[in-house]
N, C-alpha and C positions, 0 to 999 in steps of 0.2 A: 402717326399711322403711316403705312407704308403699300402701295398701290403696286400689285403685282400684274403687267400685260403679256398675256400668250396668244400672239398674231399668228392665227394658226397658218393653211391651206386657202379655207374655205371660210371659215369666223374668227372674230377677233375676242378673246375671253381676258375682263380684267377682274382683278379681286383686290380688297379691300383687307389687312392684314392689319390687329392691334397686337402685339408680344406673342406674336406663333400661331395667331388665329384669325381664319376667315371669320369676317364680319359680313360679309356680302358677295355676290359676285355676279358679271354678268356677262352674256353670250349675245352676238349679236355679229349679223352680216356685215360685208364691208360697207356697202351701198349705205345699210341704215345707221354704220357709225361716223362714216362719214358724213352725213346729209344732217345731222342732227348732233343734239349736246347731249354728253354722254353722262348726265344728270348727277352734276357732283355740286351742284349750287355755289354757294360760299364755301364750302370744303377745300383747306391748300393739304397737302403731303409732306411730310418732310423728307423721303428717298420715293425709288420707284426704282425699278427693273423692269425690263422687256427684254422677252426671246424671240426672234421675229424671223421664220420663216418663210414669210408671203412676199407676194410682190411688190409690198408698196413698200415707202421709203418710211425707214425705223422716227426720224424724226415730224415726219409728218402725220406719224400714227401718234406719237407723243405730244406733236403739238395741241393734241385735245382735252389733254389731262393738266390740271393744276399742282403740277409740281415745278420745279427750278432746273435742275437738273437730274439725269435717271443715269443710270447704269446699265448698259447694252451689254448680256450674256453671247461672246462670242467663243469660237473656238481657240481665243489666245486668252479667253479666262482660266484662272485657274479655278480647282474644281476639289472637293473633297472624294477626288473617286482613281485610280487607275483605269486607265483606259487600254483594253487587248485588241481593239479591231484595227484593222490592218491601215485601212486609209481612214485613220481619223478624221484630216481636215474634210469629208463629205459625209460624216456621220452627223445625222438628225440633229439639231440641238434640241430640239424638241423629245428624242428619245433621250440623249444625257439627263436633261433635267426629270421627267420621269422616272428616271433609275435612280438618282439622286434622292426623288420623293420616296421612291420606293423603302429606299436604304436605310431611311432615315426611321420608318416605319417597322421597321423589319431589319435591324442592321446584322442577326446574328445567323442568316441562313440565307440560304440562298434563293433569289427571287425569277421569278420568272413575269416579266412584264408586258401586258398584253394590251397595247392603244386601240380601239376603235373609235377611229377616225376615219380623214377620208381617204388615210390608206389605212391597213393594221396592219402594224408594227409588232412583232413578238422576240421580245427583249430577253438575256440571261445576264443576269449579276450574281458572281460567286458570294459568298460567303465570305472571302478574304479583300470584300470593298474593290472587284476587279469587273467592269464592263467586259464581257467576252464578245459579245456581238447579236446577231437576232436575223430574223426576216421581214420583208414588206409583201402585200400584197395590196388588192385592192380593198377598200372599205364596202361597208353595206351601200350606198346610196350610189357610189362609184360603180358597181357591177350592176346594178337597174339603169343607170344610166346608158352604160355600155352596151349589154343587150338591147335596148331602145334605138340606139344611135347607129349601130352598128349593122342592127338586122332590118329587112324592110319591116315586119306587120307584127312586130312584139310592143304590147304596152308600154311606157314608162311610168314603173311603180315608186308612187314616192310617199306613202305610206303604209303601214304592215298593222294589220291588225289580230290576223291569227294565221298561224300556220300548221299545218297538216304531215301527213305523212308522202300519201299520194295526191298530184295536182288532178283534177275533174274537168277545172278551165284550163284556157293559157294565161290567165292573172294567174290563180292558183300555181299553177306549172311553176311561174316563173317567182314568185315568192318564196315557194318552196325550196326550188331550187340553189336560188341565192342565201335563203336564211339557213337552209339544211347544211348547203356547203360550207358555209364560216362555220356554220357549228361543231362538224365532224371535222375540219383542220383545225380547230380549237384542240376539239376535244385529243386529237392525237398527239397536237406539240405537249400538251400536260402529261398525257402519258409516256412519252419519249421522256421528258425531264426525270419525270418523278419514277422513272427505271433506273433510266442513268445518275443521279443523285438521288440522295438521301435529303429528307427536310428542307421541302422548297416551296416557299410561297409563293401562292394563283395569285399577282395583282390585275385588276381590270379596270382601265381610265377610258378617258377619252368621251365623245360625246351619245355612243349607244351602247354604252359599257352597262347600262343595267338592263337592257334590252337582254342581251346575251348570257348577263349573267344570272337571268329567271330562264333560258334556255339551255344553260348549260350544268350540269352536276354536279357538282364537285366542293371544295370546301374554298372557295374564295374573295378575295377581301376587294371589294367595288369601292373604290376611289375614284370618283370624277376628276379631284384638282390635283392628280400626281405632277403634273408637270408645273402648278402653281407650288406646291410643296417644294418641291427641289429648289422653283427659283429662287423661293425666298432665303433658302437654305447659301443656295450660291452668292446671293447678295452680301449675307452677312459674312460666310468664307473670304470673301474679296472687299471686304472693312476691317479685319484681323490686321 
């Protein structure tokens, strides 16, 4: 078995991989995985991979796992993909291996990759296996926080339970607000794509990717572990 870690932002997400398939997986704050055992019992590994974009140190996030040695996804791995963005060395590795999941799933068209997270990420991979590039903005949780922090007397909303057209409150207001706004920059980058190309895959990862994708219309394919896909995929690329 093979333990795949995605040390995001905000959570640390590992999964549990027999011949190309999640077995398990799990999500969990830094605070609670650090402070605790990340319940793998007598269970050893025989590889492991981590893409570690957060702040703590890559070997210290792995010292909690029962493997020997892992594999650290950096930007001087190599990768089954072409890369078009301009300053590579500060593009996401967290978006690479997402595109990579994507690719893998969809290798024959062109994909349009969309992370919510705690920022979202909106990814283009041609057709011809070539990353062209994307945008960031902020995530769902990130912009209630901001409005919160930022204004004196606005709420901090930190969960969504229904949303509306027009706000009545200023909860409502500001749910609305935020959930309406991702939804209608959602909904226009798929419309731009799908002008400009022909045959292109909605993917939607990350951790409120089903939230969005019961709010948004469209025809597409909700994968939470696009970026645990890919890494597995890069592991095995980089054992060739």
């Amino acid at each position: 078995m093979i333990v795949v870690v995605d040390a995001g932002n905000t959570n640390v997400k590992w999964y549990v991989f027999e011949n190309g398939i999640i077995l398990r997986s799990v999500r969990s704050t830094y605070d609670d995985f650090f402070s605790s055992s990340v319940g793998f019992g007598n269970e050893t590994f025989e590889k492991a991979v981590i893409c570690n974009v957060s702040a703590y140190d890559t070997a210290e996030i792995m010292a909690k796992f029962p493997v020997a040695t892992y594999y650290e996804f950096t930007h001087s791995s190599k990768i089954p993909m072409k890369i078009a963005y301009a300053t590579s060395e500060t593009l996401g590795l967290d978006r690479i291996a997402a595109a990579i999941g994507a690719n893998l799933l969809s290798p024959d068209r062109h994909k349009l990759v969309i992370d919510f997270g705690t920022a979202i990420t909106v990814d283009f991979v041609e057709k011809n296996n070539t990353f062209i590039g994307g945008n960031i903005s902020l995530g769902l949780h990130a912009r209630f926080k901001a409005l919160h922090e930022y204004t004196g007397k606005l709420p901090l909303i930190e969960t969504v339970d229904s949303v509306g057209e027009i706000g009545k409150t200023t909860h409502e207001a500001v749910v609305n607000g935020v959930v309406l706004g991702i939804k209608y920059e959602i909904e226009e980058y798929i419309r731009f794509y799908e002008a400009k190309y022909q045959d292109v895959a909605i993917f939607f990862t990350g951790g409120d990717c089903h939230f969005f994708e019961k709010n948004i219309k469209n025809t597409i394919f909700a994968h939470q572990n696009l970026v645990a896909l890919g890494l597995y995929v890069i592991l095995k690329y980089n054992e060739a």
